[in-house]
MIKE-595315 format. One line per field, with one value per residue: residue number from 1; x, y, z of N, C-alpha, C in turn; residue in three letters. Coordinates in steps of 0.02 Angstrom, whole numbers, padded with zeros to 5 digits, m for minus. Example, Ala and Ser with C-alpha at 12.3 -4.5 7.8 and 13.67 -1.06 7.14 Angstrom:
BEGIN
seq	c(1, 2)
n.u	c(00660, 00642)
n.v	c(m00284, m00112)
n.w	c(00390, 00354)
ca.u	c(00615, 00684)
ca.v	c(m00225, m00053)
ca.w	c(00390, 00357)
c.u	c(00660, 00645)
c.v	c(m00165, 00002)
c.w	c(00390, 00394)
type	c(Ala, Ser)
***
This chain:
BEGIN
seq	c(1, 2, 3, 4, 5, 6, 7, 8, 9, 10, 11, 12, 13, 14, 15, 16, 17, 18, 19, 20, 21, 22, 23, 24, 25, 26, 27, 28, 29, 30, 31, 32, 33, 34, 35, 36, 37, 38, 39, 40, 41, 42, 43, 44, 45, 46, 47, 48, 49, 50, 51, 52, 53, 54, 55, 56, 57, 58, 59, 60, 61, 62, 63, 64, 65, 66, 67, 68, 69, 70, 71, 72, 73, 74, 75, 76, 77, 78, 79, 80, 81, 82, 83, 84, 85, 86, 87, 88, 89, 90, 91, 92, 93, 94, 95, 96, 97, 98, 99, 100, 101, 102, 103, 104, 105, 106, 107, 108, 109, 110, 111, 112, 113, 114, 115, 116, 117, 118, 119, 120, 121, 122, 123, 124, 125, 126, 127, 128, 129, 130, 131, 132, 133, 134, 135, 136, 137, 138, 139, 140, 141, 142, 143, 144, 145, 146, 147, 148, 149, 150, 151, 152, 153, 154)
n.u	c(m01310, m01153, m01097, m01000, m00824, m00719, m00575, m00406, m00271, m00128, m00015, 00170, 00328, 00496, 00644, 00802, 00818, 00709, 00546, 00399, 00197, 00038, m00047, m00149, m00212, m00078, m00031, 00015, m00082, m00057, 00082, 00053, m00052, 00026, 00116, 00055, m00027, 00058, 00088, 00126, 00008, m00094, m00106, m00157, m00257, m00382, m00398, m00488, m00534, m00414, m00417, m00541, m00482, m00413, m00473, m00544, m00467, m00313, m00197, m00036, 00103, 00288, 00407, 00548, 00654, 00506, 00462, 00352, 00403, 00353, 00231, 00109, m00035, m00165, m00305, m00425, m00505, m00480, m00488, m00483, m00447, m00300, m00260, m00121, m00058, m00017, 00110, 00249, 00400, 00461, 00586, 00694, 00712, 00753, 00841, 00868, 00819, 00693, 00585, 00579, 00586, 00462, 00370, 00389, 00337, 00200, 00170, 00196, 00079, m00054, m00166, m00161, m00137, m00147, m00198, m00271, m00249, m00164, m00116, m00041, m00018, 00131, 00229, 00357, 00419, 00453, 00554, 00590, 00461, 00459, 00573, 00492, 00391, 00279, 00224, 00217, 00039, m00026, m00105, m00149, m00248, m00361, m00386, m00494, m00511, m00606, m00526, m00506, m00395, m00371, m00440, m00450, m00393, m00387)
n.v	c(m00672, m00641, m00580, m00442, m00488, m00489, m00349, m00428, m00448, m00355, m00354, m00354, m00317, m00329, m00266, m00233, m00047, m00034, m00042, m00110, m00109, m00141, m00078, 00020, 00132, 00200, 00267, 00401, 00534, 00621, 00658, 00538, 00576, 00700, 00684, 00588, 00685, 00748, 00653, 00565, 00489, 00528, 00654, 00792, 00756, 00750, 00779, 00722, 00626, 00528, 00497, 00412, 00310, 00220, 00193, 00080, m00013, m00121, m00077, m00006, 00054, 00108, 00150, 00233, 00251, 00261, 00347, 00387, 00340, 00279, 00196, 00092, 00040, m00095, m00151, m00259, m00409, m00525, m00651, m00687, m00606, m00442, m00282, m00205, m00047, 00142, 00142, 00231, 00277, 00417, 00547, 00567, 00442, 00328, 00235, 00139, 00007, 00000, 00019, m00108, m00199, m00168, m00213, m00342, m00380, m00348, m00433, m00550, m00544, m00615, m00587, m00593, m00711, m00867, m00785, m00790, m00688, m00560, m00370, m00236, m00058, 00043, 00157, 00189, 00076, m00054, m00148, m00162, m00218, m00349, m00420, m00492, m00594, m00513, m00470, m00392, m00388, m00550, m00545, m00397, m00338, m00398, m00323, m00213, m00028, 00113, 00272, 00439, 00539, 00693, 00711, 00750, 00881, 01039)
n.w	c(00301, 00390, 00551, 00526, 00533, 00694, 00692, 00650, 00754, 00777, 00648, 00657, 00562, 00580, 00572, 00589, 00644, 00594, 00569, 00527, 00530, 00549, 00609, 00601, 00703, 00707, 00608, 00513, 00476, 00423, 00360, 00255, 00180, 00128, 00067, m00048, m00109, m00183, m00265, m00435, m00441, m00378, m00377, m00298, m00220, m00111, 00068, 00138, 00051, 00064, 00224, 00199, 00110, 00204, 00295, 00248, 00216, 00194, 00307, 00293, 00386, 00375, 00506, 00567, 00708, 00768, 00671, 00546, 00397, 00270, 00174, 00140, 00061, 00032, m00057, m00033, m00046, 00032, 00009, m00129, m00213, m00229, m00217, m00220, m00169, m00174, m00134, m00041, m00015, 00105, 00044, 00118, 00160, 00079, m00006, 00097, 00128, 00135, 00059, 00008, 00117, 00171, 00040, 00046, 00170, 00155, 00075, 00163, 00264, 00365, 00318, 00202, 00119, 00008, m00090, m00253, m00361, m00379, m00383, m00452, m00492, m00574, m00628, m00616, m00527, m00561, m00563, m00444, m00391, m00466, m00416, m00331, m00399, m00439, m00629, m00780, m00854, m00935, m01014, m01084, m01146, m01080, m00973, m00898, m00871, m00802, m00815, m00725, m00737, m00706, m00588, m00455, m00463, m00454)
ca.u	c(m01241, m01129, m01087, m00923, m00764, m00665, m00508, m00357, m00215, m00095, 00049, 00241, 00393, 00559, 00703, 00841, 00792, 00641, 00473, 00340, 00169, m00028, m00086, m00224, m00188, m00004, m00030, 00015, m00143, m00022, 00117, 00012, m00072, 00067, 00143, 00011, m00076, 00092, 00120, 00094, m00045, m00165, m00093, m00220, m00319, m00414, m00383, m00545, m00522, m00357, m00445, m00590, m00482, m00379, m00523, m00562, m00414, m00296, m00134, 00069, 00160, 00352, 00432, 00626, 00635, 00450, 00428, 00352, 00455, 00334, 00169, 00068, m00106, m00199, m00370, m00438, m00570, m00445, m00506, m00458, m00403, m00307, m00227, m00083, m00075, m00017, 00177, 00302, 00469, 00500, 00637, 00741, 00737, 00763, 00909, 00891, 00802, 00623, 00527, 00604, 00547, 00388, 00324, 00389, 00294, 00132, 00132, 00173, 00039, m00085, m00259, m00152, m00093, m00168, m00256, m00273, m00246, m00118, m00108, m00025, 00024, 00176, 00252, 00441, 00449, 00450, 00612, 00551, 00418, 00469, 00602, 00427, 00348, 00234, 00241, 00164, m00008, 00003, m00170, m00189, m00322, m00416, m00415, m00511, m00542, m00611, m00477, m00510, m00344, m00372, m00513, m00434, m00357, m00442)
ca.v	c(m00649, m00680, m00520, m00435, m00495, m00433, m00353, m00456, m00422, m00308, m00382, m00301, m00351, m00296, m00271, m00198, m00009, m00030, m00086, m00127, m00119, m00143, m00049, 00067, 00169, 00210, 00286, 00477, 00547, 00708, 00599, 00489, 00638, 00748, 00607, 00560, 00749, 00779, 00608, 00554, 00441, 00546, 00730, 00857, 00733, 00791, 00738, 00665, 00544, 00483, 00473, 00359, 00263, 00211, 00153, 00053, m00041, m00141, m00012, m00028, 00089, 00092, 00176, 00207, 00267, 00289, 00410, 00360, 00354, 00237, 00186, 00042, 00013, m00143, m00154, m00349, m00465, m00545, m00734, m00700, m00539, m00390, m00234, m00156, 00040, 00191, 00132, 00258, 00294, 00468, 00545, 00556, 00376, 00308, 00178, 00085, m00045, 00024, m00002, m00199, m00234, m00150, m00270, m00420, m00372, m00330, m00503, m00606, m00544, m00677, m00583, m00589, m00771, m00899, m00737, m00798, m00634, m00495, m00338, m00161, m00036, 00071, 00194, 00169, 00036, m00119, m00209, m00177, m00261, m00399, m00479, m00512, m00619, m00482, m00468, m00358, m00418, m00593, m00531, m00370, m00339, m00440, m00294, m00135, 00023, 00193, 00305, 00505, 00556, 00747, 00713, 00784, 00939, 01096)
ca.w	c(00303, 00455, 00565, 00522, 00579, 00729, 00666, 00683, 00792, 00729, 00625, 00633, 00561, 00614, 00510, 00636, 00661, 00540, 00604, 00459, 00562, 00503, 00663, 00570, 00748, 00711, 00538, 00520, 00416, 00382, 00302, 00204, 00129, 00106, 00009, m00111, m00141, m00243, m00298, m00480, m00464, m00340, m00372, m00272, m00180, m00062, 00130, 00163, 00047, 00093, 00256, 00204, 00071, 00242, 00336, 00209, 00173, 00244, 00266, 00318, 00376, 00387, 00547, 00583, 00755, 00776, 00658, 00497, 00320, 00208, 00169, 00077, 00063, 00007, m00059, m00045, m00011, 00090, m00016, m00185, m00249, m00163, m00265, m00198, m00217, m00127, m00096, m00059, 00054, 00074, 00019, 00156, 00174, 00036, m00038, 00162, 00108, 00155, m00013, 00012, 00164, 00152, 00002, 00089, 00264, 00140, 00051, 00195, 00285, 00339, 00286, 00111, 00088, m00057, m00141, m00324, m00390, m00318, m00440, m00436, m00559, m00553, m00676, m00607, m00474, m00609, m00539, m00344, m00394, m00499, m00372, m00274, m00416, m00505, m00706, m00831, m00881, m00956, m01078, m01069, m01185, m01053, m00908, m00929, m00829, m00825, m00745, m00714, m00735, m00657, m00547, m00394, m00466, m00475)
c.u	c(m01219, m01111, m01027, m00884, m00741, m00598, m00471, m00312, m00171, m00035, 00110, 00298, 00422, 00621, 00753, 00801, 00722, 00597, 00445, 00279, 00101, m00076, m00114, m00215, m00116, 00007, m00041, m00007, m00068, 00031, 00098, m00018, m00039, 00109, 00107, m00031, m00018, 00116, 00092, 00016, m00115, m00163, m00139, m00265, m00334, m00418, m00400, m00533, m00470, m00389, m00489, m00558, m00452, m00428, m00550, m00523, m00368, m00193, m00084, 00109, 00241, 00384, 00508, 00623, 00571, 00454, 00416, 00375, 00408, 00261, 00158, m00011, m00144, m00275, m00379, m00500, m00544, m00475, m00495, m00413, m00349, m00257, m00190, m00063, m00037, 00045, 00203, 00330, 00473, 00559, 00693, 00762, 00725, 00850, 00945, 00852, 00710, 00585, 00526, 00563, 00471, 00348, 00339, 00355, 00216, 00124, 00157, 00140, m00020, m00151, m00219, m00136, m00181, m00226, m00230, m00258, m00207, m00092, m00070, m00013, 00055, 00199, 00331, 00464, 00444, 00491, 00607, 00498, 00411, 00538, 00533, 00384, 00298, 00273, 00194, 00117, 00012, m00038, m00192, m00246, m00376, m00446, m00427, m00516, m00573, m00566, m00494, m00454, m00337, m00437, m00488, m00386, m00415, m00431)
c.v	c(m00647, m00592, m00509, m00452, m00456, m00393, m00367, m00420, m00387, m00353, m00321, m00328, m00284, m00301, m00209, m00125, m00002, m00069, m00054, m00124, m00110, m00110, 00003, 00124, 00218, 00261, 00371, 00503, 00609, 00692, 00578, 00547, 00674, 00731, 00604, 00639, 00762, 00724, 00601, 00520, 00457, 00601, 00758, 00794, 00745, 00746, 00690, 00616, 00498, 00446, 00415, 00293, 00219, 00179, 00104, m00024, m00074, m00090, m00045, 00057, 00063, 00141, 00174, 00268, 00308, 00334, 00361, 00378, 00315, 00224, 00147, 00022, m00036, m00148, m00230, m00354, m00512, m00652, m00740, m00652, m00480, m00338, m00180, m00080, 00081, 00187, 00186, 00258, 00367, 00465, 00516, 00497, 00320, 00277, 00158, 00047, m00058, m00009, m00105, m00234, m00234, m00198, m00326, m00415, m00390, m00402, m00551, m00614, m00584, m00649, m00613, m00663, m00802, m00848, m00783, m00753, m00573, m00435, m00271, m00149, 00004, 00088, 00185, 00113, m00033, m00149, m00205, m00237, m00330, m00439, m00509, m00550, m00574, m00478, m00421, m00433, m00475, m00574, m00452, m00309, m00363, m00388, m00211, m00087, 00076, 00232, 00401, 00531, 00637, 00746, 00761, 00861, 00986, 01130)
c.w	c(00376, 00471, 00558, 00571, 00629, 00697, 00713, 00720, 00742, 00695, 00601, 00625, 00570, 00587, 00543, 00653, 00622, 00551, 00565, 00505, 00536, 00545, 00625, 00655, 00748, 00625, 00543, 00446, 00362, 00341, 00251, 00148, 00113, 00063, m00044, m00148, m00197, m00276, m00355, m00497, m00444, m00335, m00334, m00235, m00108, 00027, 00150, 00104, 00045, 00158, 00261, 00169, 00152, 00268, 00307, 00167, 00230, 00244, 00324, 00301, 00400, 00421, 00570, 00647, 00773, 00751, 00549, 00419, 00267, 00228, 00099, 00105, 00017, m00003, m00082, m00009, 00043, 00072, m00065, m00231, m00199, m00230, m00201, m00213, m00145, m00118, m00107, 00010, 00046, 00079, 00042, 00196, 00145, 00008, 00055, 00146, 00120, 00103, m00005, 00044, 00171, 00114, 00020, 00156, 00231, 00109, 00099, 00240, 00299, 00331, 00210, 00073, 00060, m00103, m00216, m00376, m00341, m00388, m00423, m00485, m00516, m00639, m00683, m00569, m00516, m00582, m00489, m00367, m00432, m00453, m00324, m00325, m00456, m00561, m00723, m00855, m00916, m01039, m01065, m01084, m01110, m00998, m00930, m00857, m00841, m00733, m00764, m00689, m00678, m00617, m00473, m00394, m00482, m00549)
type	c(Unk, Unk, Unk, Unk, Unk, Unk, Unk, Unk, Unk, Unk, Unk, Unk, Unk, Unk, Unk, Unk, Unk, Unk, Unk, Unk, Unk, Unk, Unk, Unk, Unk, Unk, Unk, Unk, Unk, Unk, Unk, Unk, Unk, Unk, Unk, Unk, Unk, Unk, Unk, Unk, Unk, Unk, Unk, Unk, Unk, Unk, Unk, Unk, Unk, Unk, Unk, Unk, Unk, Unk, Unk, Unk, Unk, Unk, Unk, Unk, Unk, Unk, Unk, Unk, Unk, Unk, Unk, Unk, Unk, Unk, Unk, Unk, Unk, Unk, Unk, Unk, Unk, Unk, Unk, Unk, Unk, Unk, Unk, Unk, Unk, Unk, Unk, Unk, Unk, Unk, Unk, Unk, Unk, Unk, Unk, Unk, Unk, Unk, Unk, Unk, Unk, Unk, Unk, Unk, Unk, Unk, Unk, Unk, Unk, Unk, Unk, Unk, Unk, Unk, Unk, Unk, Unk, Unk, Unk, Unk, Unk, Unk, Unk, Unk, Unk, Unk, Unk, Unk, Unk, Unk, Unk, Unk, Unk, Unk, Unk, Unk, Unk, Unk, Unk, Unk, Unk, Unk, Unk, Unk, Unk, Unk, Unk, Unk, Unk, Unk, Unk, Unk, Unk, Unk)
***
């Protein structure tokens, strides 16, 4: 096996006052977590593992005068698969076009191009995510999981 990669240079798009950026440096832990502990999909989760999922992953935040409003994190192999997860704008900046740009910064990212497979779920964001090419399952009988719905609540 070959020794791990360097990580690449940072990639940032720019969308007038709104800079998209993949700098893993620039990412405000206290945000990101204060976001997702009350969000539907990760209620109560616990800091540290926001922390490790982050190190782990390839992440985007979204900054309007340096201060950050959004967050997306990608889990991939970076050759065939990659599952998008974690998106949100907060509130207070929300209907500027954040959520938009955000998934167009995250798929034209070049770890992310000719994946064979690009997946997310979402409970409300179905038409965000369907001007970008995702669909509901084509089979999906075909994809299983085991999910621990309250795992992070006490």
């Amino acid at each position: 096996m070959n020794a791990p990669r360097e990580s690449p240079p940072t990639a940032t798009c720019t969308f007038g006052e709104l800079e998209i950026s993949d700098a893993r440096d620039r990412i405000d832990l206290d945000v990101v977590h204060g976001y997702l502990v009350r969000s539907y999909w990760a209620a109560g989760i616990p800091r540290e593992l926001v922390e490790r999922s982050l190190e782990h992953s390839l992440v985007f935040g979204a900054y309007l005068a340096g201060r950050q409003v959004g967050f997306a994190r990608v889990v991939s192999d970076r050759a065939t698969f990659a599952w998008l997860c974690d998106v949100f704008v907060l509130e207070e900046a929300r209907g500027r076009g954040v959520s938009k740009r955000l998934v167009e910064c995250v798929l034209a990212h070049p770890e992310l191009q000719g994946l064979r497979r690009f997946s997310l779920a979402t409970r409300d964001a179905h038409g965000l995510y369907a001007r970008y090419g995702f669909e509901p399952l084509g089979d999906p009988t075909r994809s299983l999981e085991i999910l621990r719905r309250d795992l992070y609540r006490a």
